[in-house]
N, C-alpha and C positions, 0 to 999 in steps of 0.2 A: 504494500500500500504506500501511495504519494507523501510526502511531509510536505507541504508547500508553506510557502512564507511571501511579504513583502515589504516595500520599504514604509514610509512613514504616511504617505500621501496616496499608495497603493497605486501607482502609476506601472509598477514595474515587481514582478511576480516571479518569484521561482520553485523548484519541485526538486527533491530529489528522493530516489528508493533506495531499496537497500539497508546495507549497514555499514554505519562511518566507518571506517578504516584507522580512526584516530579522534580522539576529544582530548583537548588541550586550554590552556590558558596559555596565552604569552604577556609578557610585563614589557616587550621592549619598549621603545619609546615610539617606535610608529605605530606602534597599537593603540596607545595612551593616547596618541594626536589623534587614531582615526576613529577612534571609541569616544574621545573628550571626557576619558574616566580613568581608572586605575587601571587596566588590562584588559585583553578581549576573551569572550567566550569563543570558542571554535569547533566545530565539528569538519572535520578532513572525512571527503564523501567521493568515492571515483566517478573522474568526470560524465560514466557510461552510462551512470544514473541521474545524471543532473540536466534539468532543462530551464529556459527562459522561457515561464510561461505566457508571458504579455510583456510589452514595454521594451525599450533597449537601451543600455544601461552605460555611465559614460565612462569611461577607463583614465585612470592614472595610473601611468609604469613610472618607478623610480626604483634606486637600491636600497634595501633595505640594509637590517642593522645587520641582518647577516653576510651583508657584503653581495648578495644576488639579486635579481630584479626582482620585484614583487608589483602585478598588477592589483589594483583595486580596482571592482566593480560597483558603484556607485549611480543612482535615480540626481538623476542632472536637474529635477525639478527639488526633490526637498532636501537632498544632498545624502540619503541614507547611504552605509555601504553594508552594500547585500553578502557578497565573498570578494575574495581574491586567489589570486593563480600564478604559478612562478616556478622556474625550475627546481628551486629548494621541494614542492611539491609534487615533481612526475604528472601524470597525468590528473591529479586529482583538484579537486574545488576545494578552498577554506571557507565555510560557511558562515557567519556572524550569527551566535545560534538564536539575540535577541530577536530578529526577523523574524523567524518561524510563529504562527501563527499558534500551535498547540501550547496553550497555557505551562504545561510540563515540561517543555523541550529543554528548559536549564536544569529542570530539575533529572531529566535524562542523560544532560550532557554533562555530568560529573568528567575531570580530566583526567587522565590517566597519568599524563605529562604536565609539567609549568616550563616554559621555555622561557630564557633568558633570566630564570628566578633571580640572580643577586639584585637586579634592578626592582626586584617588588616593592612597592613601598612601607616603610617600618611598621603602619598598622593596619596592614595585609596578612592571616596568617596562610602559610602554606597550607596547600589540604593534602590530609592523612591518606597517604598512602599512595601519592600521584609523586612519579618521578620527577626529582628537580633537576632542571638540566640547565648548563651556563647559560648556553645557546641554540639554537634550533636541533640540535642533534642530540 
């Protein structure tokens, strides 16, 4: 079954099936800019399951803190971003899991991983039992 989600304004919709491949938190600092909060929630979902269901979405590539490109995909009208995609990723989507439309999906998307953890901020605590890793790996 679909999980679908959209941005803030519903302009621009997405879907994906399956199951993530990965749920993660990152602390880096382009997260914190494109979240405007302390880190993002992520579900990492193979691109094979992933679709745009309405709307087309405006893209920003720059490098990330991992030193790789990292595109964001972003609603050009309210400014959400929905995922991002990059080669640190293979072929997979990083989904923004606040989008997701099912009331649960954070509470589904427990991480497995915190990527970039020393940069968390001091009163953030790590969650129990989710690998802390420096950096995206």
């Amino acid at each position: 079954m679909a999980k679908e989600g959209g941005c803030f304004c519903g302009k621009v919709r997405i879907s994906y099936e399956g199951e993530p491949v990965g749920k993660a938190l990152c602390h880096c600092l382009d997260c914190r800019k494109i979240t405007g909060s302390t880190y993002s929630t992520n579900l990492i979902v193979p691109a094979t399951g992933f679709k745009i269901l309405s709307g087309t979405p405006k893209t920003l590539a720059k490098i990330a803190d991992s030193g790789k490109e990292i595109t964001s995909h972003f609603c050009g009208d309210c400014g959400s971003t929905l995922f991002r995609d990059g080669p640190s990723f293979g072929d997979n989507k990083v989904i923004k899991v606040g989008v997701l439309d099912d009331l649960n999906a954070l509470d589904d998307a427990k991480p497995a991983v915190e990527l970039f953890a020393p940069l968390r901020v001091s009163w953030v605590k790590e969650v129990t039992g989710a690998a802390q890793n420096e950096t995206m790996v």
